[in-house]
N, C-alpha and C positions, 0 to 999 in steps of 0.2 A: 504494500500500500504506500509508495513513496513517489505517485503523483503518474505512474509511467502511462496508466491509462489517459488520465488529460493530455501528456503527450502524444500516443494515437491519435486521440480525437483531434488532437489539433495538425498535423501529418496528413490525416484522412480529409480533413478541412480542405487544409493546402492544395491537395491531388487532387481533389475534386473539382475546386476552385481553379487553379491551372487549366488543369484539363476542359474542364466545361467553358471554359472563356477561349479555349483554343477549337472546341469540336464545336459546343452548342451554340456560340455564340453567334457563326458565319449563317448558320442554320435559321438560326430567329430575324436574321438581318433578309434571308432569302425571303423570309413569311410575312416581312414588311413591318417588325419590328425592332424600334431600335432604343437599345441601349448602348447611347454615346459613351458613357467611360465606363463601362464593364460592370455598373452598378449592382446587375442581379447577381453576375458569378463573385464580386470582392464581396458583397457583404448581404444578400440574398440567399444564396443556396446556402453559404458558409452558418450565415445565423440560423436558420432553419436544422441544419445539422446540430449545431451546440445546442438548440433549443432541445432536441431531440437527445444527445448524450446526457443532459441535464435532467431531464426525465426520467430516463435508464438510470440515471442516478441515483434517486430517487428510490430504485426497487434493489436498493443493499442493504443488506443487514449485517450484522456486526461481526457474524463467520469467516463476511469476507472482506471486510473495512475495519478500519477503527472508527471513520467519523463515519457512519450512516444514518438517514433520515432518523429512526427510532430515538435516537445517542445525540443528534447534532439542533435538529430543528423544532421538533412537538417542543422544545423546556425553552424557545423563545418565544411561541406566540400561543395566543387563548384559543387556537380553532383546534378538535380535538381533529385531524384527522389521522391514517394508515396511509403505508409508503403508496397501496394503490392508488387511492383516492385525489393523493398530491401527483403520483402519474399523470391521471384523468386531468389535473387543474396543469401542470404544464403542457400537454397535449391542448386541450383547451384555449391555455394562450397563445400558443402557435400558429393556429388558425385563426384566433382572432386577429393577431398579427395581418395573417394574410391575407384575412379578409380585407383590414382597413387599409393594406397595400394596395391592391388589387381595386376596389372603391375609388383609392381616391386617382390610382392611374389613370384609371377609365372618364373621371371626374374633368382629372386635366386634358387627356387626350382629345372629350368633345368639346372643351374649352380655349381648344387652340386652333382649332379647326374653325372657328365660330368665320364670320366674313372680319371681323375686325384685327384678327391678327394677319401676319403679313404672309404671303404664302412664297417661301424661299425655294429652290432646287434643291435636290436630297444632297449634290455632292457641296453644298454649303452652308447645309444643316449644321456642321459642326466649326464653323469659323464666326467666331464672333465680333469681327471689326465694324461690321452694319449698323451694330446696336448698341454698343460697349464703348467707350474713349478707350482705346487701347495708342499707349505711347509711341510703342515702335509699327509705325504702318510698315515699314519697310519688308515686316513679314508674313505680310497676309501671302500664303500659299497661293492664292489665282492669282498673284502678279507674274509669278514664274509660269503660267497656264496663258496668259494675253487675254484672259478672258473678259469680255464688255461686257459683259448683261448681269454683272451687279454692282449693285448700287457703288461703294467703293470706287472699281473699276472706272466705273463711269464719270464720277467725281475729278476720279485723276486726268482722265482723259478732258475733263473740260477746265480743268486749270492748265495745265497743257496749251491750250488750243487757245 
């Protein structure tokens, strides 16, 4: 009991984290969703797994721990429950989790869509010189492109001119 499984977990974290930002990630971009900085595989799948290790935690007894639910948490608070039952409430909050994830995605994705916000090209989805004072213009990525048809671009082109 000197911590080695929280190392797994966190190991398994990592692998899956990696891994799923390098397979699932192209995958969801094909399906027309996007996650600009890798937000579901760095801290999505990963929390969802801890949520889950924490849980399994939950169902130790002292056979095989020194600190387990029985021994660690019922002598801090007033609710009488069994290691199941705290299972059931972190399972519980995990979805609740995902739910209010999920919610409020959905929330913003018709909220951006509305006619009032701007409607950009997907490959300039993730540059934010349009919207942003960004100091160094010198590195907007479409100026190495020539590209005219954004905003930016076009700016420069009529100081220029």
């Amino acid at each position: 009991s000197s911590g080695i499984n929280a190392e797994y977990g966190g190991a398994i974290g990592g692998v899956i984290s990696t891994f799923g930002y390098g397979l699932l990630h192209p995958y969801l971009e094909d399906c027309g969703i996007l996650d600009s900085a890798g937000v579901q595989m760095l801290h999505g799948i990963p929390g969802i797994l801890g949520g889950l290790f924490a849980a399994l935690a939950t169902l130790a007894d002292n056979t095989n721990y020194m600190f387990s639910y029985n021994t660690t948490w019922t002598n801090t608070t007033d609710v009488d429950r069994d290691r199941g039952q705290q299972f059931g409430y972190h399972l519980g909050a995990i979805l609740v989790s995902l739910g209010i994830a999920v919610v409020s995605g959905l929330i913003t994705g018709v909220l951006v869509r509305l006619p009032i916000c701007p409607t950009i090209e997907k490959e300039d989805m993730l540059i934010d010189h349009d919207f942003w004072v960004i100091h160094d213009k010198n590195h907007d990525p479409r100026l190495k492109k020539d590209k005219k048809s954004n905003i930016y671009a076009n700016q420069m082109a009529e100081a220029k001119a």
